[in-house]
KOLGU-523139 format. One record per residue (C-alpha): residue number from 1; residue in three letters; x, y, z. Coordinates in nm, 2 decimals, padded with zeros to 4 digits. Example, Ala and Ser with C-alpha at 12.3 -4.5 7.8 and 13.67 -1.06 7.14 Angstrom:
<rs>
+-----+-----+--------+--------+--------+
|   k |   r |     px |     py |     pz |
+-----+-----+--------+--------+--------+
|   1 | ALA |  01.23 | -00.45 |  00.78 |
|   2 | SER |  01.37 | -00.11 |  00.71 |
+-----+-----+--------+--------+--------+
</rs>
This chain:
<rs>
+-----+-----+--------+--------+--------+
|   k |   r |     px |     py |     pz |
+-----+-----+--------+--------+--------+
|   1 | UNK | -00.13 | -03.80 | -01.75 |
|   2 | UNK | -00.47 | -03.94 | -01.66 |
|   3 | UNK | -00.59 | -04.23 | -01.82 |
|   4 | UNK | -00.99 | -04.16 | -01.74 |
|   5 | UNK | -01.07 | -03.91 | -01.98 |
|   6 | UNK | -01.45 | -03.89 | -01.89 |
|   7 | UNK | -01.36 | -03.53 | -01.81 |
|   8 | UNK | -01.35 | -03.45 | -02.19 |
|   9 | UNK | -01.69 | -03.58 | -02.20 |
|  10 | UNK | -01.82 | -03.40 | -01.91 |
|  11 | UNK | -01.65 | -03.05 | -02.04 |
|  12 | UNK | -01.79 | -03.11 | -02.36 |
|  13 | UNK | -02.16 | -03.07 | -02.18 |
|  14 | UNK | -02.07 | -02.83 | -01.96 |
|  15 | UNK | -01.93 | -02.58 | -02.27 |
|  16 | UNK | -02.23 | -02.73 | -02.47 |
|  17 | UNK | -02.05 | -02.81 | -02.76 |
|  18 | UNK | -01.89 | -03.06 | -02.96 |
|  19 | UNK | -01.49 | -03.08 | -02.93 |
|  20 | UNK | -01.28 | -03.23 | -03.17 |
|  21 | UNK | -00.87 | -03.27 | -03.27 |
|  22 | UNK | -00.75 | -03.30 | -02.99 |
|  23 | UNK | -00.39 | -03.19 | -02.95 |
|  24 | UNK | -00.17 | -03.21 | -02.62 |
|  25 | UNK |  00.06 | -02.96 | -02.56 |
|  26 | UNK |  00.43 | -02.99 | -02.43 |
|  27 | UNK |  00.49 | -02.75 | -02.11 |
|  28 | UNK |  00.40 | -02.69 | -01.76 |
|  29 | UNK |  00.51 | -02.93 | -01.52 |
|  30 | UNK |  00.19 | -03.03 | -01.34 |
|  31 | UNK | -00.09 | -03.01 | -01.55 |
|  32 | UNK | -00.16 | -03.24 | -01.93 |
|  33 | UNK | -00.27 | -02.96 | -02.14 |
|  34 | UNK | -00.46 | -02.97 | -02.46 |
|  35 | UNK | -00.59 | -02.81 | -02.78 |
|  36 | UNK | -00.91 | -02.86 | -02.92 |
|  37 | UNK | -01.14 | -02.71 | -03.25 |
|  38 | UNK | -01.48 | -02.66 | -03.19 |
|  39 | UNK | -01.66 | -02.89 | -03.43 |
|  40 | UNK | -02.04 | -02.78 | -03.36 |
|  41 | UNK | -02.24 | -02.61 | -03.07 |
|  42 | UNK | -02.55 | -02.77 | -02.94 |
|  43 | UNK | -02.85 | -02.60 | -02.97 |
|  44 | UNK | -02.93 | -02.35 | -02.67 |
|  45 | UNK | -02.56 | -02.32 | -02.59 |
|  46 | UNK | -02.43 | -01.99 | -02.49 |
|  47 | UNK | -02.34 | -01.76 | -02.80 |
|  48 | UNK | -02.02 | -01.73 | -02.71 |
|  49 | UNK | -01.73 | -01.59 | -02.97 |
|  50 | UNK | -01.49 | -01.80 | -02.82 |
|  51 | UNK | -01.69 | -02.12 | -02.84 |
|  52 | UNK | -01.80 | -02.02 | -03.20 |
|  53 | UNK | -01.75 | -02.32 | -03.49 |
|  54 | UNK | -01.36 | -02.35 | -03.59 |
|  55 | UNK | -01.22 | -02.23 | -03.30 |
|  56 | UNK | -00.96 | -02.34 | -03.03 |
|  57 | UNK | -01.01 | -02.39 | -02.68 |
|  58 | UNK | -00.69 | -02.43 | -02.44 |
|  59 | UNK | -00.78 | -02.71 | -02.23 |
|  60 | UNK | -00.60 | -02.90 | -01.90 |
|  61 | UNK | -00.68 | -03.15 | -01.64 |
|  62 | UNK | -00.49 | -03.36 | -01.40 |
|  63 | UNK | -00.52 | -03.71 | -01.24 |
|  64 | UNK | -00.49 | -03.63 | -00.91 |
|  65 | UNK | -00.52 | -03.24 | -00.83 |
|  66 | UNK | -00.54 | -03.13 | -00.50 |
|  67 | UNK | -00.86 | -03.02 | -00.35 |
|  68 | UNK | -01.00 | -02.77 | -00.56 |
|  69 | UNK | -00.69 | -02.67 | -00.79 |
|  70 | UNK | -00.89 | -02.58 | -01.15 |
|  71 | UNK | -01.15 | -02.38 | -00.96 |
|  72 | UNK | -00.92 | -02.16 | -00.75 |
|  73 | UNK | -00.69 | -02.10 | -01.07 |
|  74 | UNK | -01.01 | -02.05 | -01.25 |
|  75 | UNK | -01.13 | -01.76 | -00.96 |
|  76 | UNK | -00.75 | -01.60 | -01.02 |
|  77 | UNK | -00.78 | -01.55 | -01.36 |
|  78 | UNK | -01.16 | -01.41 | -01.32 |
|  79 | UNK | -01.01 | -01.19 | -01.05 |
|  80 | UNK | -00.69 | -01.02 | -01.20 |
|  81 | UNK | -00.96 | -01.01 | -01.49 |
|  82 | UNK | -01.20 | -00.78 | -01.27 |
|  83 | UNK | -00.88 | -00.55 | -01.24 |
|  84 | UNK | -00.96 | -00.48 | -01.63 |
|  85 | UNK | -00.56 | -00.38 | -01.70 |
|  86 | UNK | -00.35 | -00.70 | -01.83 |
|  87 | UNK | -00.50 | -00.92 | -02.05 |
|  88 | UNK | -00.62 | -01.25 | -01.92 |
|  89 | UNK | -00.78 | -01.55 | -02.10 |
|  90 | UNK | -01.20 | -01.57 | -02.06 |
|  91 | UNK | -01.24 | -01.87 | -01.83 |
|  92 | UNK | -01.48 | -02.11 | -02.02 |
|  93 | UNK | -01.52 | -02.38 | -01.83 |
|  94 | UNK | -01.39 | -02.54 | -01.48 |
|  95 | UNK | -01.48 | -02.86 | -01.25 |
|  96 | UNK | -01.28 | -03.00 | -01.00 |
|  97 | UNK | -01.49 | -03.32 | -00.95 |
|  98 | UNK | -01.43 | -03.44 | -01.31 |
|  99 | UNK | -01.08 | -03.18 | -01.33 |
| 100 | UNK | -01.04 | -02.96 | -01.60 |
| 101 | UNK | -01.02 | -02.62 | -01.69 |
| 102 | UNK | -01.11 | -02.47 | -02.01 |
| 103 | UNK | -01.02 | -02.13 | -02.14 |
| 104 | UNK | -01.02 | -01.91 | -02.47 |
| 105 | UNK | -00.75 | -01.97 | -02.72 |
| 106 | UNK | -00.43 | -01.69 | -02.73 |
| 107 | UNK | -00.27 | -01.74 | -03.11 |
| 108 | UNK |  00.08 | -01.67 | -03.03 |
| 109 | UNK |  00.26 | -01.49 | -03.22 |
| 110 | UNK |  00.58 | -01.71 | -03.40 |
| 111 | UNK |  00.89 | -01.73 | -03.12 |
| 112 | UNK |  00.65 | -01.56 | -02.90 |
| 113 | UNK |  00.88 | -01.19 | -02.88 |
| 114 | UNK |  00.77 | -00.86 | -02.79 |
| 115 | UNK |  00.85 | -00.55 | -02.97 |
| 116 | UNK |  00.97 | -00.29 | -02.76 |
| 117 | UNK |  00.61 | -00.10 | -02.74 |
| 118 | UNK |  00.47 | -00.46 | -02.66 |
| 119 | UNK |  00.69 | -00.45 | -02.34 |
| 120 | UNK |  00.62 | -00.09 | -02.26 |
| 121 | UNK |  00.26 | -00.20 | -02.31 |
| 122 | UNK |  00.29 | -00.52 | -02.06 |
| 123 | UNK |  00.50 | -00.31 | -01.79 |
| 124 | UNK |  00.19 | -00.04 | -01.82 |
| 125 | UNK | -00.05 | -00.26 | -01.81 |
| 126 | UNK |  00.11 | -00.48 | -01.48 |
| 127 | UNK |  00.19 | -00.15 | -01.33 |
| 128 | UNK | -00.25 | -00.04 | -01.33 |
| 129 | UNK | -00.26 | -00.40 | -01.24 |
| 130 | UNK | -00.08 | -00.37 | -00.92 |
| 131 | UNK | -00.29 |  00.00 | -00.85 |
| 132 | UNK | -00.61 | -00.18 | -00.84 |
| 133 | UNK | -00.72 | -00.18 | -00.50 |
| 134 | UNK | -00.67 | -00.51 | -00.28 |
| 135 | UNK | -00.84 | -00.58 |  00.00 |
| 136 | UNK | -00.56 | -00.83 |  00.22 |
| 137 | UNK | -00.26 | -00.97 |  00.15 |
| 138 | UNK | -00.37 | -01.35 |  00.06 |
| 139 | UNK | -00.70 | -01.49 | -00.01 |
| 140 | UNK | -01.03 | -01.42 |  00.20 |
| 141 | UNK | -01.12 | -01.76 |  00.07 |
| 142 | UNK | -00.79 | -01.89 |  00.23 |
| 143 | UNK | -00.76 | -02.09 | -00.05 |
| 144 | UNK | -00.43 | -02.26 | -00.10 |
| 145 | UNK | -00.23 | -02.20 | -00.46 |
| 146 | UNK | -00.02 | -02.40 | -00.65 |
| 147 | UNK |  00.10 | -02.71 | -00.67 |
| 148 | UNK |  00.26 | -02.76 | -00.35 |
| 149 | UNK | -00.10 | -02.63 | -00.17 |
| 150 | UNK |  00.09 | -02.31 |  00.00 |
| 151 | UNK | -00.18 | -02.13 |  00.22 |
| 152 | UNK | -00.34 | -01.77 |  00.21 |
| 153 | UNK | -00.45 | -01.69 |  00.46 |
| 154 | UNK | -00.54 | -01.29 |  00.50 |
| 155 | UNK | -00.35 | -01.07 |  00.67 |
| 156 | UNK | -00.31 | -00.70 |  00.68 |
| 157 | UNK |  00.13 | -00.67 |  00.65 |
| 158 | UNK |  00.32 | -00.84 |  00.41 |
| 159 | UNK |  00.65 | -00.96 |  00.65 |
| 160 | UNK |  00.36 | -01.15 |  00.85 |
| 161 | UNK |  00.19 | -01.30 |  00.53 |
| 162 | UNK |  00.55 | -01.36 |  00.37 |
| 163 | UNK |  00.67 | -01.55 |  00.67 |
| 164 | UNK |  00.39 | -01.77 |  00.77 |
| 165 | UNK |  00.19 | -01.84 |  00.42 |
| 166 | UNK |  00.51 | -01.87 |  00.20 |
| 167 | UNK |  00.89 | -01.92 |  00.37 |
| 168 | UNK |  00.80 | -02.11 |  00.71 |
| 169 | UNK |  00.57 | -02.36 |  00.48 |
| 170 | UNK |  00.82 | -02.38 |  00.22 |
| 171 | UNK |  01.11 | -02.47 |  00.51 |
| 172 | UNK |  00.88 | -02.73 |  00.63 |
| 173 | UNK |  00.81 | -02.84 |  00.32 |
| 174 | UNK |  01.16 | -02.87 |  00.20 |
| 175 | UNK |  01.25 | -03.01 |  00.58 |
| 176 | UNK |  00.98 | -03.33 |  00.50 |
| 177 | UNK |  01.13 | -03.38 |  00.13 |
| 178 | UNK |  01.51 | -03.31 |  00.21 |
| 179 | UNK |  01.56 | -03.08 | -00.05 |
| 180 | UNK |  01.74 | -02.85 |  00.18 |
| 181 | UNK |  02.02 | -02.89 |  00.46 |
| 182 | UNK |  01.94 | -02.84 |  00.81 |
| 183 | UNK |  02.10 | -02.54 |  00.85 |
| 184 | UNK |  02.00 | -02.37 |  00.58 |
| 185 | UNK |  01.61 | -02.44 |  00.71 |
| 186 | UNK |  01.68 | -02.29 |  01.01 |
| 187 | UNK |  01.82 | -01.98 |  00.82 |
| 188 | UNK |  01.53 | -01.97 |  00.66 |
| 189 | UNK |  01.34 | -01.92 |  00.96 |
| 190 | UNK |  01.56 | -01.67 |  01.12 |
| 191 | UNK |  01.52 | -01.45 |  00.85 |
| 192 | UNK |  01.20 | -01.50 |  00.83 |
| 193 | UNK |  01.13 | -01.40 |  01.19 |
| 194 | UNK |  01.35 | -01.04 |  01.11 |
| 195 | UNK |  01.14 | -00.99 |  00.77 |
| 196 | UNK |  01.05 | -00.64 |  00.89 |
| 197 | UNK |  01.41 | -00.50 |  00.89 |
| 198 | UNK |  01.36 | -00.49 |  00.53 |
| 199 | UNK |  00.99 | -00.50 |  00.48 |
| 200 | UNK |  00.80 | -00.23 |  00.56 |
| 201 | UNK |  00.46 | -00.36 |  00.74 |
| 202 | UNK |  00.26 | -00.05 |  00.60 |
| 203 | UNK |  00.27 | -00.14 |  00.23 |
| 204 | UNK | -00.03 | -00.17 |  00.07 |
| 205 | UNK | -00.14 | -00.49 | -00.11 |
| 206 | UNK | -00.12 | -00.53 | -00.46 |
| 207 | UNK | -00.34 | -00.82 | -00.70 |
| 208 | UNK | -00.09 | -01.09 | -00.76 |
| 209 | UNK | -00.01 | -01.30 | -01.04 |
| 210 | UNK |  00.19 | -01.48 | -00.77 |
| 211 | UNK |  00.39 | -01.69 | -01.02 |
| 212 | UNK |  00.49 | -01.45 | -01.29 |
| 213 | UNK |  00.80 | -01.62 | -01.52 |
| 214 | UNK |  00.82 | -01.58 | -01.91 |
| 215 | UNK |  00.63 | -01.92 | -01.91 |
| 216 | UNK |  00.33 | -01.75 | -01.75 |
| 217 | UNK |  00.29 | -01.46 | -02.04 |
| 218 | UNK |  00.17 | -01.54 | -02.37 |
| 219 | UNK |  00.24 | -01.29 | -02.63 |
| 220 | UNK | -00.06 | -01.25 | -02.91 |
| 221 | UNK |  00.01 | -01.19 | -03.34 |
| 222 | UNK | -00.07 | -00.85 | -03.23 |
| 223 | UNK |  00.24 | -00.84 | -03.00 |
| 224 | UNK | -00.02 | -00.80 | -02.68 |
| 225 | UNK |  00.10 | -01.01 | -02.38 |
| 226 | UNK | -00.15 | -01.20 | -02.18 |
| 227 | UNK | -00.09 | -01.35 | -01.87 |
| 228 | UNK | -00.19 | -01.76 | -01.78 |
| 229 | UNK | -00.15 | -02.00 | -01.48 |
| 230 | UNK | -00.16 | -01.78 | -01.20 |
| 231 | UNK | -00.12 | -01.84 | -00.83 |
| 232 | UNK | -00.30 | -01.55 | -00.76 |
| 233 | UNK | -00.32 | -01.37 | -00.41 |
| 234 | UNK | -00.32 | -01.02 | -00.28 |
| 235 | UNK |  00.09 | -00.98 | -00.19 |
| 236 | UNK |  00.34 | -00.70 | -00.23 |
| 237 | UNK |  00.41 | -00.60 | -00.64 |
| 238 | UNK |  00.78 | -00.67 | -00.57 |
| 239 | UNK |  00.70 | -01.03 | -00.54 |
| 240 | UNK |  00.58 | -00.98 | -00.92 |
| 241 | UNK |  00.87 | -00.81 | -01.03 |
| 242 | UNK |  01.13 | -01.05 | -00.85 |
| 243 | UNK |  00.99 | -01.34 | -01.04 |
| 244 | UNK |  00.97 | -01.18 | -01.36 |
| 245 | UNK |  01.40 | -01.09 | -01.31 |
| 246 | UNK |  01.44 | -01.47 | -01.16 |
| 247 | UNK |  01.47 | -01.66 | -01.50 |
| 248 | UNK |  01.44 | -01.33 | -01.74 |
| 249 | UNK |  01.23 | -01.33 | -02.04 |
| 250 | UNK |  01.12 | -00.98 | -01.94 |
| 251 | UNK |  01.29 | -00.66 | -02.09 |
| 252 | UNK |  01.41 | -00.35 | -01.95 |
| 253 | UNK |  01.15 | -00.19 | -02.16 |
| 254 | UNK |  00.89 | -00.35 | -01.93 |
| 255 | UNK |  01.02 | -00.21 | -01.61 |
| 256 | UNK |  01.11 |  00.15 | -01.67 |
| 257 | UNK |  00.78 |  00.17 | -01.82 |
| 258 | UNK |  00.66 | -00.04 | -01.51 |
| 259 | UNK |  00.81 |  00.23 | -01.26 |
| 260 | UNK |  00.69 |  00.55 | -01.45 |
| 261 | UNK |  00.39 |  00.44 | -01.41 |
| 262 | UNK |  00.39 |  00.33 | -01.03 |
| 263 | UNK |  00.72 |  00.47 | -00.92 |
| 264 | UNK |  00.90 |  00.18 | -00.71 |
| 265 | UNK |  01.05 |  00.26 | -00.39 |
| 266 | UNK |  01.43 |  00.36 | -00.42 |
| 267 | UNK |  01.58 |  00.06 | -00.26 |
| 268 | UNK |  01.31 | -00.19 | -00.44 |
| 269 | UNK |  01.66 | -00.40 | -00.58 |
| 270 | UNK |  01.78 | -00.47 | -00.24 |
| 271 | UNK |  01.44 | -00.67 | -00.16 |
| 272 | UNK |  01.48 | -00.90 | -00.53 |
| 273 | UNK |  01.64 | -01.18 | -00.36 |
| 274 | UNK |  01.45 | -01.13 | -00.07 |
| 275 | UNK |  01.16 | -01.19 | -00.25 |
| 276 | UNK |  01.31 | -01.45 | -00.47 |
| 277 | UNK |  01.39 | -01.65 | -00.22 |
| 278 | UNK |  00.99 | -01.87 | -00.19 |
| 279 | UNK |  01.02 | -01.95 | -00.61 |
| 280 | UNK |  01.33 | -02.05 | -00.54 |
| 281 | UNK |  01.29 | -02.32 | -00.24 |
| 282 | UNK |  00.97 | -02.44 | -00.47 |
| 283 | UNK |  01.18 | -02.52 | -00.73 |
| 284 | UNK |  01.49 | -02.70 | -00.50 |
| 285 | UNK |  01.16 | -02.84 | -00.33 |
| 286 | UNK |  01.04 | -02.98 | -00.68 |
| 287 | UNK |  01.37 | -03.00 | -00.88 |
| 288 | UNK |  01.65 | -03.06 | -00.70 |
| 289 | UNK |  02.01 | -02.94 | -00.59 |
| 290 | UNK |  02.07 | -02.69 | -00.88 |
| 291 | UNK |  01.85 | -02.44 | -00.66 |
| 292 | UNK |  02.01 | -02.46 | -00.31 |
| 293 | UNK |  02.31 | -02.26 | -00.41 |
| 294 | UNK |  02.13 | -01.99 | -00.52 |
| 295 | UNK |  01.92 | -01.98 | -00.21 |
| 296 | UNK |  02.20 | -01.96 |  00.01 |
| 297 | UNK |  02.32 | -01.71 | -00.17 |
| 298 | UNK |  02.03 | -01.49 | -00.17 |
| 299 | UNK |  02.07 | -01.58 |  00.25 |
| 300 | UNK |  02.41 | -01.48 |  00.27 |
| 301 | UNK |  02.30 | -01.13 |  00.12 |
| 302 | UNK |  02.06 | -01.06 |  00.43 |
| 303 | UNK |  02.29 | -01.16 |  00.65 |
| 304 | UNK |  02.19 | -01.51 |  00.72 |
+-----+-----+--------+--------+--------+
</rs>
């Protein structure tokens, strides 16, 4: 947690308002997130709903972020936002020089659950999301995501873009910080230089949340899901839906209503651990040994 909080003073001008009761939040496991009530709006400020007397702001920051961390998650939210399909929080605020990143307030709803409908809804809704049209598979920016600084560099096939932006940086990654064997880094690399035995190189590229668990949805008193934290990137939708089935959260409801929408490819399943496989080294990469035996497995499956 940082200890210079001149970034709550700094936010506080840049939003044009007064903040008060601060609240931190538990969660996430990079960022020191906060709630705060609006207390009064300085005359001139923007009239904003969401910035309105008596209401919440969500609000995080971090110590030391890498270069340009609350901006580029800021730019991801605006972007899945231009898709105008799932629900995203407004983006407020953002600096990265004094780091924070401000967004409207999502009341969840008690035990945050969906109803069935709100499921169907969120599957829809990913589904016109994954539609929209995409340009390349990564960033034109280039810029990295995350908190491990993966790049994105555009490309026009995914096997190239998985390969070189997410498993060989991952492998070298997990190489430095011995979080995985020698062998199985060099699997890693072998498979990722056979990628288009199961990848076709003509799929078109979706919008990405990039990082899409149960922790990254927020589900509204109105049962609406909204979507938070992404690691956005244009990518193939599978990468989606393989981490939405890597630590549940997400029901069935969600993905028939998903497919009828965009139908997936017949053999989409045999691709989940494929695609399963980059979350997976980030978390044996960032908490330990419980994660290599799964990504051997998911190895073993390809062959590997």
């Amino acid at each position: 947690m940082t200890t210079d909080e001149s970034w709550k003073s700094i936010a506080q001008t840049d939003l044009g308002i007064l903040l008060g009761k601060w609240r931190p939040l538990s969660g996430g496991d990079f960022a020191q997130s906060y709630t705060a009530t609006v207390i009064a709006r300085e005359a001139g400020a923007a009239n904003n709903p969401a910035l309105a007397a008596g209401t919440q702001v969500f609000i995080k920051t971090h110590a030391t972020p890498p270069p340009n961390h609350f901006s580029t998650e800021a730019q991801g939210l605006q972007w899945l936002a231009q898709t105008n399909t799932v629900r995203v929080p407004e983006v407020l605020g953002v600096s990265d020089e004094a780091p924070y990143l401000a967004i409207a307030w999502v009341e969840e709803a008690p035990g945050a659950q969906t109803t069935p409908d709100g499921e169907a809804e969120f599957g829809r809704q990913l589904a016109a999301m994954h539609r929209f049209a995409c340009n390349s598979f990564g960033r034109e920016d280039e810029r990295s995501t995350g908190s491990l600084g993966l790049p994105n560099a555009p490309f026009d096939n995914w096997p190239d873009f998985y390969a070189s932006q997410r498993l060989l940086p991952l492998a070298r990654i997990a190489a430095e910080r011995q979080a995985l064997s020698a062998k199985t880094i060099s699997t890693i690399e072998s498979l990722a230089a056979h990628l288009d035995q199961w990848v076709s190189p003509t799929v078109n590229p979706s919008h990405l949340h990039g990082d899409l668990w149960a922790g990254n949805r927020l589900v509204d008193t109105n049962g609406h899901s909204w979507i938070i934290d992404p690691a956005s990137h244009g990518g193939h939708r599978e990468f989606d839906l393989a981490m939405m089935r890597l630590f549940g959260g997400f029901g069935d409801t969600c993905f028939s209503a998903y497919n009828e929408m965009f139908p997936l490819d017949e053999n989409w399943q045999e691709r989940i651990a494929l695609h399963q496989l980059a979350p997976l080294i980030v978390h044996a990469i960032k908490f330990g040994h419980a994660y290599v035996g799964p990504i051997e497995d998911a190895l073993a499956g390809y062959g590997f």
